[in-house]
Biopython code that builds the backbone (N, CA, C, O; Angstrom):
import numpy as np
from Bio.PDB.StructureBuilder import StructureBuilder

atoms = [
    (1, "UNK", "N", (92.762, 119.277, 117.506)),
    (1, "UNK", "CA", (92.421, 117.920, 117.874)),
    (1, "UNK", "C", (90.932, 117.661, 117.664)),
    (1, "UNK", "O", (90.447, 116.625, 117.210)),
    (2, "UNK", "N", (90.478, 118.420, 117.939)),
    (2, "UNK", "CA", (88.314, 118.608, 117.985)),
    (2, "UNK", "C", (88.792, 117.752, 116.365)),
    (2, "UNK", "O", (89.048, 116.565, 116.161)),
    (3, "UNK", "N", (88.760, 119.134, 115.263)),
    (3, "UNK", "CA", (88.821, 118.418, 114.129)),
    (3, "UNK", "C", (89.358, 116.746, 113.821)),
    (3, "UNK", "O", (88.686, 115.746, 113.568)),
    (4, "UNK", "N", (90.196, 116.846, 113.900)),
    (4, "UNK", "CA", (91.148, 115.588, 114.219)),
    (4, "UNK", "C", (89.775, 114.376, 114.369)),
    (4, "UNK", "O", (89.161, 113.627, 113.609)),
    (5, "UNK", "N", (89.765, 114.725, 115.801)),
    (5, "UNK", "CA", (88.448, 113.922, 116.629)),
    (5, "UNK", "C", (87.128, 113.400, 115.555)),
    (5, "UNK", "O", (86.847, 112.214, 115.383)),
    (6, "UNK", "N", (86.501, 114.411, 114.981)),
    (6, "UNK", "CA", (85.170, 114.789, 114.340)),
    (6, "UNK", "C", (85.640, 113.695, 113.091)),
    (6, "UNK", "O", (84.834, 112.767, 113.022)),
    (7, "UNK", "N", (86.603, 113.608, 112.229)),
    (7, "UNK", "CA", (87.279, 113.248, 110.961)),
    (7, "UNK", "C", (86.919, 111.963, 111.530)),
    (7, "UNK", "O", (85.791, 111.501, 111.358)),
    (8, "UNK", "N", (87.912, 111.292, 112.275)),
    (8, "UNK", "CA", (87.808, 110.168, 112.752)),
    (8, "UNK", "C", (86.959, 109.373, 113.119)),
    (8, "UNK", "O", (87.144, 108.159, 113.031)),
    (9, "UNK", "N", (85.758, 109.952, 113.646)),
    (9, "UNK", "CA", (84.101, 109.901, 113.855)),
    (9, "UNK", "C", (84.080, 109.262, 112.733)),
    (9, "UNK", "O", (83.892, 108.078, 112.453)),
    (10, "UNK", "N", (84.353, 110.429, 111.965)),
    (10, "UNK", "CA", (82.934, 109.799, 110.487)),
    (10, "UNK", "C", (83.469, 108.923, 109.395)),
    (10, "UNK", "O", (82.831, 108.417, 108.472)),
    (11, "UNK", "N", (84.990, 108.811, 109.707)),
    (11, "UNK", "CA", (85.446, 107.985, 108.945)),
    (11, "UNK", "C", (85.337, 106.217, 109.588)),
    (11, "UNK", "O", (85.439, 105.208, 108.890)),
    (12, "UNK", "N", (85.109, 106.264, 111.072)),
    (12, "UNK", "CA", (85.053, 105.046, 111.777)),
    (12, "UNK", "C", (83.382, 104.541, 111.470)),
    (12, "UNK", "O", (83.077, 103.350, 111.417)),
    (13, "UNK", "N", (82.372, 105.683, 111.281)),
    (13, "UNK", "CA", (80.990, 105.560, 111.027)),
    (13, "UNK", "C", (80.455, 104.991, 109.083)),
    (13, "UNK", "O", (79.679, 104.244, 108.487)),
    (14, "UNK", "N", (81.541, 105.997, 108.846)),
    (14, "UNK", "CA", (81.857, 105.410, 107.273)),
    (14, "UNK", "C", (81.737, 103.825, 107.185)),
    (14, "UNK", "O", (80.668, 103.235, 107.033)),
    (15, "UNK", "N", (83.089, 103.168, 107.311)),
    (15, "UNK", "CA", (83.624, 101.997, 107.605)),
    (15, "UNK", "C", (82.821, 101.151, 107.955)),
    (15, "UNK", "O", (82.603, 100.163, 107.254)),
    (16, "UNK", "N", (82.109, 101.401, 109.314)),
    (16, "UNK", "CA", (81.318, 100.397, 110.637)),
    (16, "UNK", "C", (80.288, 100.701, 110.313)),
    (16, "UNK", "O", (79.527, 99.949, 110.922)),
    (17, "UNK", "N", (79.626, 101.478, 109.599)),
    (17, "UNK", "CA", (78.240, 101.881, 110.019)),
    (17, "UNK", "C", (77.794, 101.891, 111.394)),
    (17, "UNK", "O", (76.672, 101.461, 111.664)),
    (18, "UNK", "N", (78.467, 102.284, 112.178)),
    (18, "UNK", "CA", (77.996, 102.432, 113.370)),
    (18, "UNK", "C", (79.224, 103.750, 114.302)),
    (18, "UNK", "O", (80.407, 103.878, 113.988)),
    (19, "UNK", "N", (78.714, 104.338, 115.118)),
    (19, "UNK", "CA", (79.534, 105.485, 115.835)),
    (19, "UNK", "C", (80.614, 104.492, 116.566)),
    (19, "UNK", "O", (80.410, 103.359, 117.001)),
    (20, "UNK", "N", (82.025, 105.387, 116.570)),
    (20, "UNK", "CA", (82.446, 104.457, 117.568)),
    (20, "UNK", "C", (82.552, 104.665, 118.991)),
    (20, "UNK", "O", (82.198, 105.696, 119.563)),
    (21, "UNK", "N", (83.029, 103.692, 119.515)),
    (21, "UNK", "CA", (83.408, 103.748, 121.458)),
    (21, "UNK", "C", (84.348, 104.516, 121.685)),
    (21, "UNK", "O", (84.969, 105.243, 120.910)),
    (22, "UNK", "N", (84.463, 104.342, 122.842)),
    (22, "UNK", "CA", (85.089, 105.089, 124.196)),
    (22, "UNK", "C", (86.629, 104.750, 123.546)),
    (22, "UNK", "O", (87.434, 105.654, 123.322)),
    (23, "UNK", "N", (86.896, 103.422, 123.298)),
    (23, "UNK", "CA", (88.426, 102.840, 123.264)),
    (23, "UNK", "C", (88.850, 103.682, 122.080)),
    (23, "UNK", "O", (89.951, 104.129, 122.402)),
    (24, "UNK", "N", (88.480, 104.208, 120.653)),
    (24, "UNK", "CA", (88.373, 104.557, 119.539)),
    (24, "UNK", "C", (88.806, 106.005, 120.073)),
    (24, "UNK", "O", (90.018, 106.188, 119.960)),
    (25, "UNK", "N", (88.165, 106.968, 120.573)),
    (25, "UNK", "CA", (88.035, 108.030, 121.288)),
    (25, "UNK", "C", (89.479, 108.456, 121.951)),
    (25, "UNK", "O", (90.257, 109.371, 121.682)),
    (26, "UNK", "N", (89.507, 107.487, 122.856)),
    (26, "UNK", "CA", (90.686, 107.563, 123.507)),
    (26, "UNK", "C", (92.334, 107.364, 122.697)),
    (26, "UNK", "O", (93.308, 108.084, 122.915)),
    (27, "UNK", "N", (92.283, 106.287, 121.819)),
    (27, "UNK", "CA", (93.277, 106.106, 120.795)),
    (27, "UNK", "C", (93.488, 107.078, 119.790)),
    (27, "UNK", "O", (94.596, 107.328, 119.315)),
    (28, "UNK", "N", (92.383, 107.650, 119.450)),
    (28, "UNK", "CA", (92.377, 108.791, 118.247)),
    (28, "UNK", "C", (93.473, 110.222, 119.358)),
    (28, "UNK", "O", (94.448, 110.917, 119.076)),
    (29, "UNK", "N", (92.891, 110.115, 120.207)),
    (29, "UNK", "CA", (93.228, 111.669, 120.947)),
    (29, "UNK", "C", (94.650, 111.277, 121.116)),
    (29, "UNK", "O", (95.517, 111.783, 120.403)),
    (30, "UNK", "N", (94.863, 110.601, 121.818)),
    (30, "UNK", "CA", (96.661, 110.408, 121.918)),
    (30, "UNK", "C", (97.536, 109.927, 120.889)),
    (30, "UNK", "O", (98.738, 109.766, 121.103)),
    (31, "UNK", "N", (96.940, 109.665, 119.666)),
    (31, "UNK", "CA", (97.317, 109.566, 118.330)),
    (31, "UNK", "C", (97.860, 111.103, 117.980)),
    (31, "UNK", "O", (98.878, 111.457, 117.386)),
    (32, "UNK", "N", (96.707, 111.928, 118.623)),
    (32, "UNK", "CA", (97.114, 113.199, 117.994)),
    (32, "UNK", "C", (97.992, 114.185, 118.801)),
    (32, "UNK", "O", (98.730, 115.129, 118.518)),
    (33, "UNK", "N", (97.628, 113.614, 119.829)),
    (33, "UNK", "CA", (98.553, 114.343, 121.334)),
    (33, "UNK", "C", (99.922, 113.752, 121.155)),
    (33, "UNK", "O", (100.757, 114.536, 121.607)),
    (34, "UNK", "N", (100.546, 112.494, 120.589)),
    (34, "UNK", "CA", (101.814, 112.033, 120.648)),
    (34, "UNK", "C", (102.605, 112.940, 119.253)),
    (34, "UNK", "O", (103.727, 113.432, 119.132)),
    (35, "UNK", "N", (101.216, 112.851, 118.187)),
    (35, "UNK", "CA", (101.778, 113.227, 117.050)),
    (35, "UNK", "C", (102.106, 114.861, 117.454)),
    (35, "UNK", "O", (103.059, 115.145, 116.729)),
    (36, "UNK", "N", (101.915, 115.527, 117.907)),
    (36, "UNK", "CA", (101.859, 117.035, 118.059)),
    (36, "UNK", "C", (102.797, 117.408, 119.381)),
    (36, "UNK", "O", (103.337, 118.510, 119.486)),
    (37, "UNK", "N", (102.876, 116.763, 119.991)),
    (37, "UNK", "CA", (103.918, 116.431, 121.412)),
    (37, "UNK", "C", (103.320, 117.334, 122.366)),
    (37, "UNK", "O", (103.976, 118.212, 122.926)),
    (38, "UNK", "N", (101.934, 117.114, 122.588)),
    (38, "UNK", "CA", (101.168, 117.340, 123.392)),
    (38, "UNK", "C", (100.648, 117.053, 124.637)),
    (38, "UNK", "O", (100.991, 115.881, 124.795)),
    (39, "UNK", "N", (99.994, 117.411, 125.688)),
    (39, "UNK", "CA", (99.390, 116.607, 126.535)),
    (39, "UNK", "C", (98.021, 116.546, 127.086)),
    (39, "UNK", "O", (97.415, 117.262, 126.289)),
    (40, "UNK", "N", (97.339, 116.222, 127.770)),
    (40, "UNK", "CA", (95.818, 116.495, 128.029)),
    (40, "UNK", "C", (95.600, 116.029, 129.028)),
    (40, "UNK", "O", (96.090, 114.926, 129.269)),
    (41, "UNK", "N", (94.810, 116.663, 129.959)),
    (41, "UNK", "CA", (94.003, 115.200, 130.897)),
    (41, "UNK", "C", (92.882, 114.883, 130.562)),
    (41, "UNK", "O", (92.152, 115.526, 129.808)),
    (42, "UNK", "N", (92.597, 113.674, 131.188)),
    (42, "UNK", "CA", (91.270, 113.172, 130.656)),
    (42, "UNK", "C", (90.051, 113.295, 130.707)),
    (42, "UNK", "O", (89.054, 112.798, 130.184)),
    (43, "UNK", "N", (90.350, 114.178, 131.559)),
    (43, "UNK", "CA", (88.328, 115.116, 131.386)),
    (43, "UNK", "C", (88.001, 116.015, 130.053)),
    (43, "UNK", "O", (86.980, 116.050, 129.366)),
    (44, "UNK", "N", (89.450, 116.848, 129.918)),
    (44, "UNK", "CA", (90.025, 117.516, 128.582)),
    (44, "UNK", "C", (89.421, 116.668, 127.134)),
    (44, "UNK", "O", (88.706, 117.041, 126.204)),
    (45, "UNK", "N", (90.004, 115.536, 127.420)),
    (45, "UNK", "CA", (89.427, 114.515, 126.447)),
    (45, "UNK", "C", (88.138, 113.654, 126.304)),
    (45, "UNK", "O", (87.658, 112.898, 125.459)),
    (46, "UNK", "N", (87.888, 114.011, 127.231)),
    (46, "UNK", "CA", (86.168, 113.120, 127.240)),
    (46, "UNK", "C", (85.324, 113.706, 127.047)),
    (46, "UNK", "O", (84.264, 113.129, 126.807)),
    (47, "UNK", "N", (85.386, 115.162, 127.061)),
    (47, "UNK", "CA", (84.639, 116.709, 126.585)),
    (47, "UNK", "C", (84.773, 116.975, 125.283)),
    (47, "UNK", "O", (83.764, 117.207, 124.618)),
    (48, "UNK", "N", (86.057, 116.984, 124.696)),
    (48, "UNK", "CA", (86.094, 117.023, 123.481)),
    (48, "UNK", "C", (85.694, 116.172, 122.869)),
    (48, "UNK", "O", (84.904, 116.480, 121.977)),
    (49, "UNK", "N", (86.050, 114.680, 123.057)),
    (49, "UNK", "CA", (85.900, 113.891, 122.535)),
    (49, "UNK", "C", (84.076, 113.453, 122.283)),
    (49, "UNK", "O", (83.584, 112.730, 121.416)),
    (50, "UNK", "N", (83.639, 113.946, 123.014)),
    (50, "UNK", "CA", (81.773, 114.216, 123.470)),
    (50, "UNK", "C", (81.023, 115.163, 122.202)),
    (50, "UNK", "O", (79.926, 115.120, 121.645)),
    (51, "UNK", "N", (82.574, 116.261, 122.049)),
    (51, "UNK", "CA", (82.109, 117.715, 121.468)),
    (51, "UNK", "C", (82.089, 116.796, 119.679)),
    (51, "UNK", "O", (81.187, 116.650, 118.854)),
    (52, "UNK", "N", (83.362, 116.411, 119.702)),
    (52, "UNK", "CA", (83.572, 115.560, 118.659)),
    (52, "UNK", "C", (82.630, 114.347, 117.889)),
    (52, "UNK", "O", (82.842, 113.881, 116.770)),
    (53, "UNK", "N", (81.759, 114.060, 118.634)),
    (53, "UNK", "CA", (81.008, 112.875, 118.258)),
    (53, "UNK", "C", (79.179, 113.474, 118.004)),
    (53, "UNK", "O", (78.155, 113.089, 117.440)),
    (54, "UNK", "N", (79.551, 114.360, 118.647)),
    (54, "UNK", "CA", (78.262, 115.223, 118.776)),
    (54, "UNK", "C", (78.196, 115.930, 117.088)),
    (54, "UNK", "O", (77.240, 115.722, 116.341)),
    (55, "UNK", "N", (79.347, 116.740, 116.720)),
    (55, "UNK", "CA", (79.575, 117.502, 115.349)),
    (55, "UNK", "C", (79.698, 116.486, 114.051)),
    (55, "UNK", "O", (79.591, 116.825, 112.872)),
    (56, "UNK", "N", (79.976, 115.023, 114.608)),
    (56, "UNK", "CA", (80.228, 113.850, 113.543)),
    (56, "UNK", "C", (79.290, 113.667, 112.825)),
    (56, "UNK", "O", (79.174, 113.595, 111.602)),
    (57, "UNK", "N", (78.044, 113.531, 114.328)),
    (57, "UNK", "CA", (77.260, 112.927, 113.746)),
    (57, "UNK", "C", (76.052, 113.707, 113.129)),
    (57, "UNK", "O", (75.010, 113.186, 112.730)),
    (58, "UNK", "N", (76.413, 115.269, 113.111)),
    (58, "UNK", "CA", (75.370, 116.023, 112.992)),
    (58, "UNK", "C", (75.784, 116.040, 111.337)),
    (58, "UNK", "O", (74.996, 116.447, 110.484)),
    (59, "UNK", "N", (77.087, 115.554, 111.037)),
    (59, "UNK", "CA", (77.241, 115.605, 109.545)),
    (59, "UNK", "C", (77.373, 113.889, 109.162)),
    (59, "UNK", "O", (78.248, 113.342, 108.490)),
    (60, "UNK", "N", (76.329, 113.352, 109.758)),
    (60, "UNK", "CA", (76.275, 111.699, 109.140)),
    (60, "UNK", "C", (76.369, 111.621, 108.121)),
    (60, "UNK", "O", (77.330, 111.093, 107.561)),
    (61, "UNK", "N", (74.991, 112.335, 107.327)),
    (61, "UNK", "CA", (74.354, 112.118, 105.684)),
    (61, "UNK", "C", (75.869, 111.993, 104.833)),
    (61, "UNK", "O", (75.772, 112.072, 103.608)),
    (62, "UNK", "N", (77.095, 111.826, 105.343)),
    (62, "UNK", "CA", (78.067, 112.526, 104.446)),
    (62, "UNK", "C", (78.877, 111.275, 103.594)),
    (62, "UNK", "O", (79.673, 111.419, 102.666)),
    (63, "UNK", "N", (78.346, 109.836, 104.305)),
    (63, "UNK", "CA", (78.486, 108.773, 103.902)),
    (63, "UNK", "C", (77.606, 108.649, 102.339)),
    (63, "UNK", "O", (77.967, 108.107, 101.294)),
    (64, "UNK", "N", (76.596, 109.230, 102.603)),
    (64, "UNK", "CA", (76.052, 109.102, 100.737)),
    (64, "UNK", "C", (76.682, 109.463, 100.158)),
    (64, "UNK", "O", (76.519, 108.942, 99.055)),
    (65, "UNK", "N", (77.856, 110.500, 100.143)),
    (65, "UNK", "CA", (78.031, 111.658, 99.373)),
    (65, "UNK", "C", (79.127, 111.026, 98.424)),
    (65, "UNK", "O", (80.010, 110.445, 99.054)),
    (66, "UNK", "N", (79.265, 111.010, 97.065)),
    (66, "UNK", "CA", (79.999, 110.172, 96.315)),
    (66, "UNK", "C", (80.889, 110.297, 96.465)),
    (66, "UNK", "O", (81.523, 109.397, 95.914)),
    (67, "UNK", "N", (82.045, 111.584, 97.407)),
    (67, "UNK", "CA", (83.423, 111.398, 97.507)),
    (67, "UNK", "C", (83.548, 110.909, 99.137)),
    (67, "UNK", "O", (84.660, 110.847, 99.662)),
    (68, "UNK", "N", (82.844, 110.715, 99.564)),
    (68, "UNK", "CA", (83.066, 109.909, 100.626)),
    (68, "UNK", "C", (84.194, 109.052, 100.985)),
    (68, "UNK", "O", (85.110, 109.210, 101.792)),
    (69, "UNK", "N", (83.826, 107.886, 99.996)),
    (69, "UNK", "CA", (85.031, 106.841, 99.782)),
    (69, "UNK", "C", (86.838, 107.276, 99.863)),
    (69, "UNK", "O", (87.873, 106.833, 100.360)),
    (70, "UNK", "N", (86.307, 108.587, 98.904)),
    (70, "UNK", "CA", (87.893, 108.829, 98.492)),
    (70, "UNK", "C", (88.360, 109.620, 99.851)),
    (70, "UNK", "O", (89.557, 109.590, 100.139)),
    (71, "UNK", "N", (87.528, 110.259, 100.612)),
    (71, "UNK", "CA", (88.023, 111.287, 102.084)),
    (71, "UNK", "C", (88.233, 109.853, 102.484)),
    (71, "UNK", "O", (89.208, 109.413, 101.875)),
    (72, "UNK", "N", (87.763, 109.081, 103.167)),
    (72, "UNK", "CA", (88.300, 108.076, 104.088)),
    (72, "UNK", "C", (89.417, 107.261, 103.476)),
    (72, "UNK", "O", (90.274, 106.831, 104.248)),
    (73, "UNK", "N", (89.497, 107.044, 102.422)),
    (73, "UNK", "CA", (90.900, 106.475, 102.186)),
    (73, "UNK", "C", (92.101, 107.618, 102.410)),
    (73, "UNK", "O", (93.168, 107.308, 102.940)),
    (74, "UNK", "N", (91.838, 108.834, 101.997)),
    (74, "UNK", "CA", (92.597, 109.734, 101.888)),
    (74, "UNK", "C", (93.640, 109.946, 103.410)),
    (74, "UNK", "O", (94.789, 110.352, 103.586)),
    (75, "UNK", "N", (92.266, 109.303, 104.564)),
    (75, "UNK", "CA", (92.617, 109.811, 106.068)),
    (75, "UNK", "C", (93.396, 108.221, 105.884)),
    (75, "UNK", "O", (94.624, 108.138, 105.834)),
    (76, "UNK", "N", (92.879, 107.523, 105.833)),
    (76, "UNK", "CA", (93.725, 105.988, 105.988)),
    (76, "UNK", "C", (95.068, 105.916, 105.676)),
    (76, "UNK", "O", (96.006, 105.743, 106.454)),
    (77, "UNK", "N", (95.095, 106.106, 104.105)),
    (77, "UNK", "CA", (96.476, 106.183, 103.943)),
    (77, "UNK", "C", (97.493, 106.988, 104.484)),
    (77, "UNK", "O", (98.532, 106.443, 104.855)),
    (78, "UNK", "N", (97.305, 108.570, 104.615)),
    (78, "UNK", "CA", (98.156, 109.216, 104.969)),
    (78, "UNK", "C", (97.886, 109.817, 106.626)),
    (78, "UNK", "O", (98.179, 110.939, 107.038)),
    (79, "UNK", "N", (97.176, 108.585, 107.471)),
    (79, "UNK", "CA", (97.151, 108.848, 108.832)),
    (79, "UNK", "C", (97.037, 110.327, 109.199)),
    (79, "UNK", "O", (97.363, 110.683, 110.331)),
    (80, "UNK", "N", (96.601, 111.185, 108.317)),
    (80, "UNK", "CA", (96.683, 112.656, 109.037)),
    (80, "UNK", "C", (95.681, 113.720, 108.493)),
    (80, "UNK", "O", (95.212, 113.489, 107.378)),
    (81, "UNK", "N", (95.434, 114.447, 108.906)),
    (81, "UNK", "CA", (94.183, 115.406, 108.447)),
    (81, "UNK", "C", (94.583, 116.481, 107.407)),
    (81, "UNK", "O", (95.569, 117.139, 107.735)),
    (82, "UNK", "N", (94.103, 116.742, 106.404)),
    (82, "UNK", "CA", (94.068, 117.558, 105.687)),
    (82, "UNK", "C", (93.349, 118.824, 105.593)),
    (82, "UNK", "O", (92.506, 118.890, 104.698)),
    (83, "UNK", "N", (93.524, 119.884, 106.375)),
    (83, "UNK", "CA", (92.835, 120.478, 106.456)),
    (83, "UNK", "C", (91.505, 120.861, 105.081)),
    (83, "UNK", "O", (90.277, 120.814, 105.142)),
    (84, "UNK", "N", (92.365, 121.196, 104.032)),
    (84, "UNK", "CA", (91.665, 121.032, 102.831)),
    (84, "UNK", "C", (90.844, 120.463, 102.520)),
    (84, "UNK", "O", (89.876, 120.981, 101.963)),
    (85, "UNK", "N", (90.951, 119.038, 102.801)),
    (85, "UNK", "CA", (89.781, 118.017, 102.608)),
    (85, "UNK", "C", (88.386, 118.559, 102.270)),
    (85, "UNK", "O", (88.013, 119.701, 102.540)),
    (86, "UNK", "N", (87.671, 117.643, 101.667)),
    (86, "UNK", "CA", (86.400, 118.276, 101.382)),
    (86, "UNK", "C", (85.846, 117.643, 102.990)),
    (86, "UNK", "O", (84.873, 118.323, 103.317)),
    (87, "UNK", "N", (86.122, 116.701, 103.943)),
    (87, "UNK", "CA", (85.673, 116.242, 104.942)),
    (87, "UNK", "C", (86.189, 117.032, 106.357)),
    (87, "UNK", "O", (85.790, 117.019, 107.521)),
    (88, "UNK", "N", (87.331, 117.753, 105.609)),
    (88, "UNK", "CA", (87.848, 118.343, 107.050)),
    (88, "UNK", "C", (87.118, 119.817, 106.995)),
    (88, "UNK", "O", (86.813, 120.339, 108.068)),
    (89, "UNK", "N", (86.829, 120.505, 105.740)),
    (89, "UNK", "CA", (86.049, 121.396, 105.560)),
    (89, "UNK", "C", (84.464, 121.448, 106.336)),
    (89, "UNK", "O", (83.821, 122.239, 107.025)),
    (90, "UNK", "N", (84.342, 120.418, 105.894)),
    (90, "UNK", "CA", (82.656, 119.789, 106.156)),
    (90, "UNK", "C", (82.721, 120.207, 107.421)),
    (90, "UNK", "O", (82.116, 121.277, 107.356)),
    (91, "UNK", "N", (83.150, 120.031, 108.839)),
    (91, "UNK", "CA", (83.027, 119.801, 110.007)),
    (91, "UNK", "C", (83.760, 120.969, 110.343)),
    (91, "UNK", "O", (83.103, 121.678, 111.105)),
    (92, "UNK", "N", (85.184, 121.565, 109.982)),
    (92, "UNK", "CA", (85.483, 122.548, 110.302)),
    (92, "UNK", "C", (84.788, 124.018, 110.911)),
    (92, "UNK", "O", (85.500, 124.498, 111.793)),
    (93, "UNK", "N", (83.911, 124.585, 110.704)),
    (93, "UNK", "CA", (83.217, 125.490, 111.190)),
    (93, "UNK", "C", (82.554, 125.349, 112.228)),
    (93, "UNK", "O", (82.441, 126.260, 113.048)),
    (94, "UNK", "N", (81.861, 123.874, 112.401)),
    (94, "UNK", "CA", (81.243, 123.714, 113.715)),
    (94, "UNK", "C", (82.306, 123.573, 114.894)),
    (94, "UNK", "O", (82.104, 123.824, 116.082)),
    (95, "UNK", "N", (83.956, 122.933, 114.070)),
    (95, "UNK", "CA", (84.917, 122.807, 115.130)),
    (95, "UNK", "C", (84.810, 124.185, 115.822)),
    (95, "UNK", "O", (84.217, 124.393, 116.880)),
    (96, "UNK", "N", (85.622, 125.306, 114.901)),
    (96, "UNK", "CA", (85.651, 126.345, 115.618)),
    (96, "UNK", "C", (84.550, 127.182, 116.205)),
    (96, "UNK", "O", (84.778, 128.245, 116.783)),
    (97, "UNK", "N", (83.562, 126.765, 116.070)),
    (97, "UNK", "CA", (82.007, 127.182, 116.524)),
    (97, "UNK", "C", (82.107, 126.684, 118.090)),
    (97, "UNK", "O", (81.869, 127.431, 119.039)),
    (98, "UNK", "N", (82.562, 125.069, 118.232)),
    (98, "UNK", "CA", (82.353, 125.137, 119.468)),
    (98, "UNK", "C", (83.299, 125.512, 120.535)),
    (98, "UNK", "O", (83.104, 125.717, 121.733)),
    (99, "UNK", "N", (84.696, 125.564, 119.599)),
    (99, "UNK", "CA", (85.414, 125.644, 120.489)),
    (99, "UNK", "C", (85.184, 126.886, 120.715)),
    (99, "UNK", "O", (85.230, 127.005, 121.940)),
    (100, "UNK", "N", (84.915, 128.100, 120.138)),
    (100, "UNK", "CA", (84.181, 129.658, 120.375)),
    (100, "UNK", "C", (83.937, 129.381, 121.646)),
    (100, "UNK", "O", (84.580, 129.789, 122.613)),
    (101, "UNK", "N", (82.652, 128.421, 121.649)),
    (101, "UNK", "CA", (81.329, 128.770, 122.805)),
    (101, "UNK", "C", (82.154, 127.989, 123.845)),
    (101, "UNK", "O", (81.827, 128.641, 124.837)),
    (102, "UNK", "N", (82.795, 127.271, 124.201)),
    (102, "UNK", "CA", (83.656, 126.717, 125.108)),
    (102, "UNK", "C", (84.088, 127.594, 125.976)),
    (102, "UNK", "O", (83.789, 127.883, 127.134)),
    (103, "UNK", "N", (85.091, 128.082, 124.957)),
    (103, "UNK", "CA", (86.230, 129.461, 125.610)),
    (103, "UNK", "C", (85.779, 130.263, 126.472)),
    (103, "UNK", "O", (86.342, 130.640, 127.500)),
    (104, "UNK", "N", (84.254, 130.681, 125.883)),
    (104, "UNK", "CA", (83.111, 131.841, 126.606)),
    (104, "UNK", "C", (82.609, 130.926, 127.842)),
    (104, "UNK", "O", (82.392, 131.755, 128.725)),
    (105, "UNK", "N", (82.371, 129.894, 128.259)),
    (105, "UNK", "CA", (81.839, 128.865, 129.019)),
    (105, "UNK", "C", (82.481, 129.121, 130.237)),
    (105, "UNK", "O", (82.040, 129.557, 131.300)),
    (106, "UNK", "N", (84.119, 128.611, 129.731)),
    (106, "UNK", "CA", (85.061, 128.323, 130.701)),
    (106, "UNK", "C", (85.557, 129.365, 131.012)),
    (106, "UNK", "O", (86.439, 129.398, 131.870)),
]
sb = StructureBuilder()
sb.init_structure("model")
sb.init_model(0)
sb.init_chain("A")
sb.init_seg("    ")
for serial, (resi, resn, name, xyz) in enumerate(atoms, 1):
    if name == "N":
        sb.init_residue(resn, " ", resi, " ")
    sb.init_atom(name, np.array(xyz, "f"), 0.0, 1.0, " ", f" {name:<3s}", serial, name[0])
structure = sb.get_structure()
């Protein structure tokens, strides 16, 4: 879901030029929690979703990047993450980076 989360970031930052809200946040996560037949509570999600916006934006610059365009349509059309992606790649390592330091936290 982190990933999930992070994708969605930068594809909503893509789009808007601007990060998105709380409402965005919240819709993305149970997008992915319904799709996966999951559940969460909402501290669960406001942490991640924190962890998520934090890793987005540390990969902003990614809107210059000439395939840009084609990752965000790619997520548009087929509503779902590709791990492969050159965008799901991008962010991937910091996903599992934090979720690492989490695990050790908690």
């Amino acid at each position: 879901m982190l990933c999930w989360l992070c994708v969605g970031n930068l594809g909503a930052y893509y789009l808007n030029e601007s990060w998105p809200g709380a409402a965005f946040q919240v819709q993305s996560a149970h997008k992915w929690l319904d799709r996966h037949a999951r559940e969460a509570d909402w501290l669960s999600l406001a942490k991640l979703s924190l962890i998520a916006l934090d890793i987005a934006k540390r990969h902003a610059d990614f809107v210059n990047a000439s395939w840009a365009r084609d990752a965000v349509e790619e997520i548009i059309d087929t509503d779902d993450l590709n791990f492969e992606s050159r965008l799901a790649l991008l962010v991937l390592d910091d996903c599992r980076a934090a979720l690492a330091d989490r695990r050790i936290a908690d």
